[in-house]
N, C-alpha and C positions, 0 to 999 in steps of 0.2 A: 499111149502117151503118158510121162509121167504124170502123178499127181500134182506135183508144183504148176504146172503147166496149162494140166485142165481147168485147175481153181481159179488162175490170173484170167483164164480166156473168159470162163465163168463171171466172170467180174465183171468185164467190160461193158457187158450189157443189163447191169443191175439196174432199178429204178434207184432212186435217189429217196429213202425211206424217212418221212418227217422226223425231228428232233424228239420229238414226245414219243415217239411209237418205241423207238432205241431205249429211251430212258426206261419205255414201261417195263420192257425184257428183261425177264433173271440170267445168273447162269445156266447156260447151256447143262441140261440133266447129266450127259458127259462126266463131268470135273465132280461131281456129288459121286458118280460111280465110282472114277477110277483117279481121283486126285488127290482127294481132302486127307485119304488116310496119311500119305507124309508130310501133307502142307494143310494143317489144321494147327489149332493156337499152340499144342503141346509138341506136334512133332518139328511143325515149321523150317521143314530142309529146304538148303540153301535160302533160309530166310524169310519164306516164302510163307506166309498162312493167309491161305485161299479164305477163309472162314472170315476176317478182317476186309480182304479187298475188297469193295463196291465194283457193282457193272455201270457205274455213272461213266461214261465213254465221253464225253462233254468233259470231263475233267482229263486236263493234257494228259500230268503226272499218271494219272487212273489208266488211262488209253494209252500210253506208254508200255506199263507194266502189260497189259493185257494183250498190246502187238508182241511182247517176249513171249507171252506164253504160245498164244498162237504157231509164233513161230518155232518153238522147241516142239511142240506138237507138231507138226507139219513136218517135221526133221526127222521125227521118231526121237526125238531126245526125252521127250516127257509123255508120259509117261516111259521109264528106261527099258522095261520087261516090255516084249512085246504081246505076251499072253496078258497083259494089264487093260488091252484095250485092243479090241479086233479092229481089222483093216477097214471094216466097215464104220463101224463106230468111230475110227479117229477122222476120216474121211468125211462123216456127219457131224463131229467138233470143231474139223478146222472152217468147212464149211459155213456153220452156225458163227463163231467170234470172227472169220471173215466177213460175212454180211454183214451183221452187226459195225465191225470197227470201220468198217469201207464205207458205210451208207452216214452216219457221221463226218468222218472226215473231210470226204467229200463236201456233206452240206456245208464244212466249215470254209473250206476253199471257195463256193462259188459266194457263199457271203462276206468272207475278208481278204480273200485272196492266199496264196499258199506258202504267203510266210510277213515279215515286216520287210517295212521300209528299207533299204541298204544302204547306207551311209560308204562313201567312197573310203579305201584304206587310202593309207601314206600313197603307196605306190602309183596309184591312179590316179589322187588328186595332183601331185607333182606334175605326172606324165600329160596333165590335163593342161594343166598352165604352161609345161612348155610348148604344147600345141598353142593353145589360146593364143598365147603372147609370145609368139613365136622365139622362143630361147631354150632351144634344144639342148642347152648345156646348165639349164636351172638348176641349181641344189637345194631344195630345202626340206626334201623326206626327211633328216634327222634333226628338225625342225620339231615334227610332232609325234605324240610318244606309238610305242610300238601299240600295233595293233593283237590285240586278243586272237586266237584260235578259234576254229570250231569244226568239227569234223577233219580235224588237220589244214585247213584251209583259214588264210586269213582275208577269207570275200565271206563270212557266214554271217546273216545279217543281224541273229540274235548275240551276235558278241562282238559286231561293231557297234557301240552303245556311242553315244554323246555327255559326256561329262562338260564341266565348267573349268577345269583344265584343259582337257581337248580344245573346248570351242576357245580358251583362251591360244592355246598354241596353234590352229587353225587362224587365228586373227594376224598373228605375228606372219608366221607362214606367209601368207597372201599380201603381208605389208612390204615383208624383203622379196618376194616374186614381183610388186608392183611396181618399187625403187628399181629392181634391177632392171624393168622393161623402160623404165620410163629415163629418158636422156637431159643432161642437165646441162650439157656441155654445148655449146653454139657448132664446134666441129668436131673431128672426131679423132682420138685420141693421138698421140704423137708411135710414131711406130718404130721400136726400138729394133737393129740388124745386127748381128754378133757372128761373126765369123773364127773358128779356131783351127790351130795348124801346130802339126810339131809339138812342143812340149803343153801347148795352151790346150789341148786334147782332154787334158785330166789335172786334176785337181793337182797330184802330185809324185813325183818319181816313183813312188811303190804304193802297194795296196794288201791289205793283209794277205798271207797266204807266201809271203817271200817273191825273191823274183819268178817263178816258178807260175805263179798267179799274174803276172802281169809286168811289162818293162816294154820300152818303145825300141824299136828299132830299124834299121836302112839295110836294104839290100837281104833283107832277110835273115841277117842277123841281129842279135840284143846290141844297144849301144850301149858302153860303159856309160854310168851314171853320173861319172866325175866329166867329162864331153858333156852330158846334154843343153848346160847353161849356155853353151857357145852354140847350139843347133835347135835354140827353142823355138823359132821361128822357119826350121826344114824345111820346107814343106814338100822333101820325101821323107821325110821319118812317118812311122806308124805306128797308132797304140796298139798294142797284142794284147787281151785281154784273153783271160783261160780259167776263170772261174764264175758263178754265178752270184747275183747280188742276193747278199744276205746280212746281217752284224753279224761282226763289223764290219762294214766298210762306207766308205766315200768317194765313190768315182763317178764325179760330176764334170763339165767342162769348168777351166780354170775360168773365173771374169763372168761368169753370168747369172743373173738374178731380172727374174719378173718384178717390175714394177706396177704394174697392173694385173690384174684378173684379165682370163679372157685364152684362146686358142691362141697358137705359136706354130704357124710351121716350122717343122725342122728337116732338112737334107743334109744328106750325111754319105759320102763315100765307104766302102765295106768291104771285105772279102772273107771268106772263111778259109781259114789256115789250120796246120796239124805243128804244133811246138814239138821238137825232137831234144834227144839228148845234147848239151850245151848251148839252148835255148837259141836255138835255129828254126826257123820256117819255111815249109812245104807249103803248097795250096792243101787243102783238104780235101778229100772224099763225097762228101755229103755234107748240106749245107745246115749253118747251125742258127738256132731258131732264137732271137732278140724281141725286146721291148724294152721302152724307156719307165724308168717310175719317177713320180714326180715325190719331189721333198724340199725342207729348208735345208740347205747347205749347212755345214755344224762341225766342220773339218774332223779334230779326232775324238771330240763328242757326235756318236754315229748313232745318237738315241733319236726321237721322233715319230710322225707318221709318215709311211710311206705309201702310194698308191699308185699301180699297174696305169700307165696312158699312151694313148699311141698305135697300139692294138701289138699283136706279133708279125713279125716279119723275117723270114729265112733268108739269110745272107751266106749267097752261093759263093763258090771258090775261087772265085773270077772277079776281079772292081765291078762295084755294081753301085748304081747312085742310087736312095730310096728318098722318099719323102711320104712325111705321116705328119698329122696334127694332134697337139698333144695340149692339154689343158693342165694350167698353172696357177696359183693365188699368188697375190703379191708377197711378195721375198722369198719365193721358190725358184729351184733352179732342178735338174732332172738329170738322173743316174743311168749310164747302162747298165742294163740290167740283160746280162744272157741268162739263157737258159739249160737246165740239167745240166749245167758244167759240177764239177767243186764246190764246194766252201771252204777253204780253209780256218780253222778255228784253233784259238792261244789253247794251250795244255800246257800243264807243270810237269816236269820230270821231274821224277826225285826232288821237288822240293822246292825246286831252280827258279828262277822266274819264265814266266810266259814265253812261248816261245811258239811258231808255227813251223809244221812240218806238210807239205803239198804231197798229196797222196800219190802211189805210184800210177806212173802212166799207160794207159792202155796199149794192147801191141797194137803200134802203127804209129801211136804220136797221140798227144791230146789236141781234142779240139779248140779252136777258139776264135777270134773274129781281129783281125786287122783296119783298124779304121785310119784312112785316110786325110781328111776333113769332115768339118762338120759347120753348118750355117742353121742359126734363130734370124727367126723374124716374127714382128707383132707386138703389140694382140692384133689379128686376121679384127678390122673394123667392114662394116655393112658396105656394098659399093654406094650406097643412099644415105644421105645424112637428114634430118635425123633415122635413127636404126628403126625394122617394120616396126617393133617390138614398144617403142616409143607410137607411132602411129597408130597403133591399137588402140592405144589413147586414149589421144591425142587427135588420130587425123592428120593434117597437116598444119593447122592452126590450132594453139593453145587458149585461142578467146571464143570459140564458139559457145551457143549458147549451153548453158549446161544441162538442161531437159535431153536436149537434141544431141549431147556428148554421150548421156547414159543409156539411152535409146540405141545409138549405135553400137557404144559400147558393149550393151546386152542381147544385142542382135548377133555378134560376133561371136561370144562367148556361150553364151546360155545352149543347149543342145535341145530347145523345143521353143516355139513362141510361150513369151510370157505376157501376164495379162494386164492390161494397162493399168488397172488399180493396183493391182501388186506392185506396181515401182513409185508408185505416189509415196509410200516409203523411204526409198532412196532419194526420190527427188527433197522429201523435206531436211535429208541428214546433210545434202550437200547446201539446202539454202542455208541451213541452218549455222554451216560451218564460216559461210560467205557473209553472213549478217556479223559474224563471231572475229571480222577481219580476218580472216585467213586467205592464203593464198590461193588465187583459183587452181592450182594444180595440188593442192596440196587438198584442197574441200573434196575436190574430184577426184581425188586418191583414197579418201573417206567414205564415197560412196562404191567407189568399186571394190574396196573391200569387204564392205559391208555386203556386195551382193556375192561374192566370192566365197561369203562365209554362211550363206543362206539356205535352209533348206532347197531354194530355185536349182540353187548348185550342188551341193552335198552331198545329196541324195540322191538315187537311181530308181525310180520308177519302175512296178511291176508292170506291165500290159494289161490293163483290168478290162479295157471294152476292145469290138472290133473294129474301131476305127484308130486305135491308141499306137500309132506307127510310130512316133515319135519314139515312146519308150521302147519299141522291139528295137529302135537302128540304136538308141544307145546300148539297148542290153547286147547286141548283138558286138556292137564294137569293143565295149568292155571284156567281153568272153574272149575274143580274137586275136586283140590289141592293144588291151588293159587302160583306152583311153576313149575320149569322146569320138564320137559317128565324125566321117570326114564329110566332104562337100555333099560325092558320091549319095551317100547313104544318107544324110540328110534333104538331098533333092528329090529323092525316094519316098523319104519319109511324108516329106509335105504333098507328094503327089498320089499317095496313100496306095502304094503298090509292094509295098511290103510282106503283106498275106499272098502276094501269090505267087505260086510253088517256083516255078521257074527264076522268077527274079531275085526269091529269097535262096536258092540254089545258086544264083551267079553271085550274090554279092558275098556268101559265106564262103564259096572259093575263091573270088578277089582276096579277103581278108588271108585266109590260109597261105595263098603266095604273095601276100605283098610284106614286106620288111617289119614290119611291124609286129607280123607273125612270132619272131623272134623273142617280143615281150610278153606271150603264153605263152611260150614254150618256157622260158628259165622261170616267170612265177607258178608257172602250174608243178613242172617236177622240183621246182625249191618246195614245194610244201608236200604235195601227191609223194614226191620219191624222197623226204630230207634235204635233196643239195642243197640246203641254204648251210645244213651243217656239217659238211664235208670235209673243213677243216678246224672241224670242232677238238677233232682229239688227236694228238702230236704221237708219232709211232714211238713206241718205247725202244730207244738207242740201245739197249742190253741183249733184246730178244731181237730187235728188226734193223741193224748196224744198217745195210744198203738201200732204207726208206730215208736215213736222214737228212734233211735239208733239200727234199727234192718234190719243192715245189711244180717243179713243171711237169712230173709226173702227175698231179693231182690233178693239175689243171686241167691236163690231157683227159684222166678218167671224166671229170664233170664235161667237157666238150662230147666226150664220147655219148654219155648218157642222153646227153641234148639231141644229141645228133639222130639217136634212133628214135627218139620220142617225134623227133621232125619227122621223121622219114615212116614212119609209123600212119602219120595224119597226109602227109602229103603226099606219099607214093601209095596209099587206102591199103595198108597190110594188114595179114589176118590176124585176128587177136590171138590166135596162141602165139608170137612172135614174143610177146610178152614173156613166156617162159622157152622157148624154145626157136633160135629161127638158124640156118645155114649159113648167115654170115656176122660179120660186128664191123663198126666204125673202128679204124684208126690210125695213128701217125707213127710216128720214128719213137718213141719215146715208149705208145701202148706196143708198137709190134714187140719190142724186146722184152716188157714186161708180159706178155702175154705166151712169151718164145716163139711169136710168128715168123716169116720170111722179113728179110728189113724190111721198112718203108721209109721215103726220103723226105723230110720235111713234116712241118708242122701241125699243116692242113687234116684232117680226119678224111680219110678212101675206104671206101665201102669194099670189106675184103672178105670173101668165101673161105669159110672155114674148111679145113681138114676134114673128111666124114669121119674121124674117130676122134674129135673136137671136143672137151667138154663143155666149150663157151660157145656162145647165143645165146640171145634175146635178156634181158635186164634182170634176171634171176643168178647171172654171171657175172654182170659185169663189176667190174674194182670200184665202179662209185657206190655202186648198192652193198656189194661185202665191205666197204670203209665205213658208211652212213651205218652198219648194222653192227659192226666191233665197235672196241672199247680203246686203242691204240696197242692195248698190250698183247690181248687175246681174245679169242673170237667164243661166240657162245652161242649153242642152237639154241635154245630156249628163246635168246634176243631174236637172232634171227632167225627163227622158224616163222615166232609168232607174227615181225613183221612182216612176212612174206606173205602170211597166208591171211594176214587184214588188208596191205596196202595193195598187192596184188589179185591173190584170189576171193577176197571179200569174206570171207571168215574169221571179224576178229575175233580172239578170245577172251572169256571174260577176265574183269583185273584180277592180279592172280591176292592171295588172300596176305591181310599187314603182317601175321605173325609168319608166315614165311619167308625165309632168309634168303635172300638171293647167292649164286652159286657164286665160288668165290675160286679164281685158277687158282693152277698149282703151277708156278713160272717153276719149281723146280725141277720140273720135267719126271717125277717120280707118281702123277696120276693121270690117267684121261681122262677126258671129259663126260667121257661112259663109267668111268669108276665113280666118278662125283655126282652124276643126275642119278644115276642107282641110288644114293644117299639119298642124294634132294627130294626122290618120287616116291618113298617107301611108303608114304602114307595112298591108299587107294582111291580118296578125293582127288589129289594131286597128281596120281600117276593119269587117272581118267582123263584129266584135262591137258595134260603136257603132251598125250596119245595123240593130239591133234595137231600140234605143232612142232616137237619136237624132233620128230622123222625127218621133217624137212628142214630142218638145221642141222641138221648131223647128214643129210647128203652134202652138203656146203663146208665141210668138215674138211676137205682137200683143198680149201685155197685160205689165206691167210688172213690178216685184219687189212691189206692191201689189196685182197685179190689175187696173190702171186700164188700160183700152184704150188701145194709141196704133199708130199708122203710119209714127213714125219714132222712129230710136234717140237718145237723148242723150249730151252729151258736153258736153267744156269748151272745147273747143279752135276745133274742126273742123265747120262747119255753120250755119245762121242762129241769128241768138243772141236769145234771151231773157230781156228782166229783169222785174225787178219788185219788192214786198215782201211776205214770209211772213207767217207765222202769228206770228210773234216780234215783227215787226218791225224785221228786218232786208232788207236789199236782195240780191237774189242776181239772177245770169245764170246761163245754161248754153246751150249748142248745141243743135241737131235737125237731127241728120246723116242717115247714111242709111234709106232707107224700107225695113220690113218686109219681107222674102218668106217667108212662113210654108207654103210647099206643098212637097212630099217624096213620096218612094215608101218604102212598109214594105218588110221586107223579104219576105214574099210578092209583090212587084210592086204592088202596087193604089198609084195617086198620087192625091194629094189637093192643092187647091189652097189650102185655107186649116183654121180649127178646127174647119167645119163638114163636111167632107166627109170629117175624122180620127174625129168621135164615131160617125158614119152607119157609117163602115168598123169601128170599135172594140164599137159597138151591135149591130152582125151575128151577132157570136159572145157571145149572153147566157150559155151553158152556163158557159163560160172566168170573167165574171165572177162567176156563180154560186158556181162551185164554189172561188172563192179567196176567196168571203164564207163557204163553209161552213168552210174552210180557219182563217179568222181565228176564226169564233167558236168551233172547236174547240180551238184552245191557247187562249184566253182564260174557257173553260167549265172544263175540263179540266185544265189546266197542262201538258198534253204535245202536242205536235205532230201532226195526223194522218203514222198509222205508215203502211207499206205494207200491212199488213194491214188499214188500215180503209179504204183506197181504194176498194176494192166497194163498200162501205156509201157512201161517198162517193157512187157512181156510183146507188148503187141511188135515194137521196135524191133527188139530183136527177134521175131519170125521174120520180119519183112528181109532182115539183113543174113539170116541162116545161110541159106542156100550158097550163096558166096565166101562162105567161112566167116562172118560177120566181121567183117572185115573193117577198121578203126575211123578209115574218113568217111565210109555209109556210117556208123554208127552215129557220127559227128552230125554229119546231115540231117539225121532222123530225127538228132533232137532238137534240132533248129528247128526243123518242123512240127515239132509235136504242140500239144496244147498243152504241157508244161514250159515251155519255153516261149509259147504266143501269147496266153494267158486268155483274157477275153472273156473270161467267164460270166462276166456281171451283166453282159447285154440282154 
């Protein structure tokens, strides 16, 4: 059994060795033998002079440094020689500063608990209040400021701190959450119906990109433009739309603007069409994939914000009537928006003025959509007047008494009972406001702020005894759902069936398939895998011409990535999937970027890869090569090192300030292997790049978008390439030299390409396991696993072995464990 292995089982059954007894201890005889000679005051490599550090393990910072060494010892990293310290001997070191750091630890968890308080991020207190106050379409995340980091995660509870700016924009926050819920109006708004036909379709006769991008027409032809005045009310004319919304442009319905905030349904007639030569239409082949985004109208000022509503929708080749609800502010009105079409973009010739040229067309015809008609109506008002959201309250009467208003109010809200002195508080801020002549809904609006902004509320509770169900059904919903326990789980809680095994198994896979699920899936891979910043870096137009303006491909890789992280937890797959599995998520948009068989439509289909495939499981796919390039060029160094922190758990240390980072060579005259030779020369630096850099130079075959290729580009240096984008402009670029993507780890094993890096990575499932239970425990939790819960760590994954530890037992395990029940104080 390896040693890692033995030492965790070893643990599990330690006693729990008093605070003074740990203090009394030296170091271990060990570190005097075989340490001090390079980490003493004069030699002190990497930093390090053992001779200075204390064995005070009570001190964080102290016990910190001493879990590093531990564990570089335990590794065979430190001492580097292995004639420096025999097998036995390092065996009786790790041994001795594990007991030592474990029996500490420990005691410090069962007396404070195994980390602070957690104060709710943005994203949860929002998601909180639009439960609470039932308004599912509340805004006010960018209300209060960004949340800190911590382990990559922004649930870490030592870096959700509380300032007097927080608590002030927390104040604010809960004041426009409580206006919006609360109804001011006797009825319920007036409901505005807009109907467009024929020329009222669109803003206006053309749209950038020439006719080519866009022009109405009957029977399947363009209508002359100088006609359409006399046919703006057809209603068989059709808008032909053949490019995708980007600036510039403006293609909104002519005549409509929201006057109120609030949802709008919209239906709308459709078919997907193929424009031919003389701007004639065919039905289409395959159906092309739409969404509306919402903005202020601004005709041929096409500056502003714009944002995606609606969701997407494949509008097949045939009339088809859709309807979606799309959410609007007042003086907004909403664009189509297709997808992966064109853009057309101004260019100067020679000099000239601006001018748009529509790229050329695919063989068969370009796609596009023909819309029919199109119908608003709204804002979508409550069937009940006043709205629940109001009622929350309020109740149904505004004059109740006010004790009896807050009581309920807190009963509603609160996710645990709260205690009756603790609102004697609230009750004096609301007499207080009442005495002050204030309105009773406005006094009452005072105190429900005030408890909104309260530690009662704020804060997430550890599970400290075993009877503390209340805080497992909130931690458990937070982890799940990224919001407060629902009826469910709190009827659970009060009836204190929480702890047992069976029930907290059914409620943790309730949570898993029910809809909500969807809100840990996109925050846990926004932070765990980057996608929050996926469209951080814009593809360089010189080296990567057929990435540009091609938003719905992006989109597509983040759906994908989601998709297998879902499928990962809820179909229970084995944790090497992570680097290696026989199929991928995707749609019409991933299959061609991928060179698969087509697929139709939008939607992500679970599709079996080729056996001589080099893509499977998230080590492949285009969201994680995008999140790990720079837009221009891709770099193993970046992505080795990510790969083998965020995925296989081995970060590496920061690399050192006087080292320069690598910098390409877009002129296509070095590779990447010519330049990291430079960069490693020195024998500190080669040591440590040995770790990650293999595994970025397997990844060396696919681009800063994921698109496979075999040689590298450039501008300069290489056979050159022209042609015209997606804008319709002209670009060249070079294809220099060819790939070598094979390396040796630093264990010895070589690999000749990305297939024989996942086979070698796939070997060790424990390693990936245990950095998946790693992540969902500071993301469940808000604290990092401590050294004391590394048994339990170790213990979990035995139990899950046998099975290929496969991702939803993993998940299970740790809902069960006593790092996630807590309970320690009874």
């Amino acid at each position: 059994m390896p040693q890692r292995e033995t030492m965790n089982r070893a643990l599990v059954i330690l006693c729990v060795l008093p605070i003074s007894a740990v203090q009394s201890q030296t170091v271990p005889p060990q570190i005097e033998q075989s340490c001090i000679e390079c980490h003493d005051k004069e030699t002190a490599k990497g930093s390090l002079d053992l001779t200075a550090l204390k064995f005070d393990l009570t001190d964080h910072a102290t016990r910190e440094r001493w879990i590093r060494i531990h564990d570089r010892v335990e590794k065979g990293e430190m001492p580097p020689k292995a004639e420096d310290l025999s097998a036995e001997q390092r065996a009786a070191l790790v041994k001795s500063l594990a007991t030592s750091i474990h029996a500490v630890d420990h005691a410090e968890v069962v007396a404070d608990g195994r980390g602070p308080l957690r104060r709710m991020n943005r994203d949860e207190y929002e998601q909180n209040l639009r439960d609470v106050l039932q308004l599912p379409s509340l805004d006010i995340r960018d209300m209060l400021p960004e949340d800190r980091e911590g382990h990559h995660f922004n649930k870490c509870a030592e870096t959700l701190d509380m300032s007097r700016v927080q608590l002030t924009a927390y104040l604010d926050a809960a004041e426009a959450a409580l206006r919006a819920a609360m109804s001011t109006e006797p009825k319920p708004p007036a409901v505005t119906k807009f109907r467009a036909v024929g020329t009222s379709l669109f803003t206006d006769k053309s749209t950038f990109g020439e006719r080519e991008a866009m022009f109405f027409a009957k029977d399947n032809q363009a209508v002359d433009p100088k006609q359409l005045d006399a046919m703006r009310d057809d209603p068989t004319l059709e808008l032909a739309l053949f490019r995708s919304a980007h600036w510039p442009y403006y293609g909104y319905p002519k005549g409509f603007v929201a006057r109120l905030p609030g949802e709008y349904k919209v239906r709308f007639s459709a078919r997907a069409v193929l424009q031919l030569q003389g701007h004639q239409l065919k039905p289409a082949t395959q159906p092309v994939p739409m969404t509306f985004r919402a903005r202020k109208p601004s005709g041929p000022d096409v500056s502003g914000d714009v944002r995606a509503t609606g969701g997407i929708m494949d509008v097949p080749p045939e009339k088809t009537t859709f309807e979606t609800i799309i959410r609007l502010l007042p003086g907004e009105t909403f664009e189509y928006s297709l997808l992966g079409l064109p853009v057309p973009l101004a260019r100067n010739v020679k000099g000239g003025p601006p001018t748009y040229r529509y790229p050329p067309f695919p063989e068969g015809g370009q796609p596009g959509v023909a819309f029919q008609w199109l119908e608003v109506e709204g804002p979508i008002s409550s069937a009940t007047w006043p709205p629940p959201s109001h009622r929350v309250l309020f109740g149904y009467s505004p004059t109740q008494d006010p004790k009896t208003l807050l009581r309920r109010f807190v009963k509603l809200v609160a996710r645990e009972p709260i205690a009756e002195e603790a609102l004697q508080t609230f009750d004096a801020l609301i007499q207080s406001r009442l005495n002050e002549k204030a309105p009773f809904n406005e006094s009452m609006l005072a105190g429900y702020k005030a408890f909104l902004c309260s530690g009662h509320y704020l804060y997430l509770r550890e599970p400290e005894r075993e009877d503390d169900h209340f805080a497992i059904a909130s931690r458990l919903s937070h982890f799940l759902t990224n919001t407060r326990p629902d009826a469910v789980l709190s009827e659970l809680a009060a009836k204190k069936q929480l702890r047992e095994k069976e029930v907290l198994k059914r409620e943790t896979e309730r949570l898993i398939t029910s809809s909500g699920f969807e809100r840990f899936i996109r925050s846990f891979t926004d932070y765990w895998l980057n996608l929050r910043h996926i469209r951080r870096d814009e593809p360089d137009i010189r080296l990567y011409p057929e990435y540009r303006f091609d938003d719905y491909l992006v989109e597509s890789m983040e759906m994908e990535t989601r998709a297998f992280v879902t499928a990962m937890i809820r179909d229970n797959l084995p944790a090497k999937v992570l680097v290696d599995a026989d199929f991928i998520f995707a749609n019409d948009r991933l299959a061609k970027h991928y060179a698969l068989q087509p697929l139709s439509g939008s939607a992500m289909h679970q599709v079996t890869l080729p056996k001589d495939s080099p893509l499977g499981g998230l080590l492949t796919q285009a969201a994680i090569l995008k999140v790990t390039a720079n837009g221009t060029t891709t770099s193993p160094v970046v992505r080795g090192a990510w790969i083998m922190e965020r995925l296989i758990g081995e970060p590496p240390p920061p690399p050192p300030a006087s080292v320069p980072a690598v910098e390409p060579d877009i002129r296509g005259a070095k590779t990447i292997r010519d330049l990291l030779a430079l960069h490693t020369k020195s024998k500190s630096c080669a040591a440590c790049h040995a770790r990650f850099d293999p595994v970025g130079l397997a990844l060396e075959n696919f681009d800063i978008l994921g698109g496979w290729r075999t040689r590298y580009r450039g501008l300069e240096e290489g056979e050159r390439i022209t042609g015209i984008d997606r804008a319709g402009h002209d670009y060249a670029y070079t294809l220099a030299a060819h790939v070598d993507a094979s390396g040796k780890l630093l264990d010895g094993r070589s690999f000749q390409n990305i297939r024989d890096l996942k086979a070698h990575l796939a070997s060790n499932p424990r390693q990936l396991a245990r950095n998946l239970l790693h992540q969902f425990t500071i993301y469940a939790t808000g604290t990092p696993v401590r050294f004391s819960d590394r048994p339990e760590i170790e213990l979990m994954l035995d139990a899950c072995a046998k099975d290929g530890y496969r991702v939803g037992d993993l998940l299970h395990a740790l809902v069960q464990s006593r790092i996630f029940l807590g309970g320690q104080k009874d």
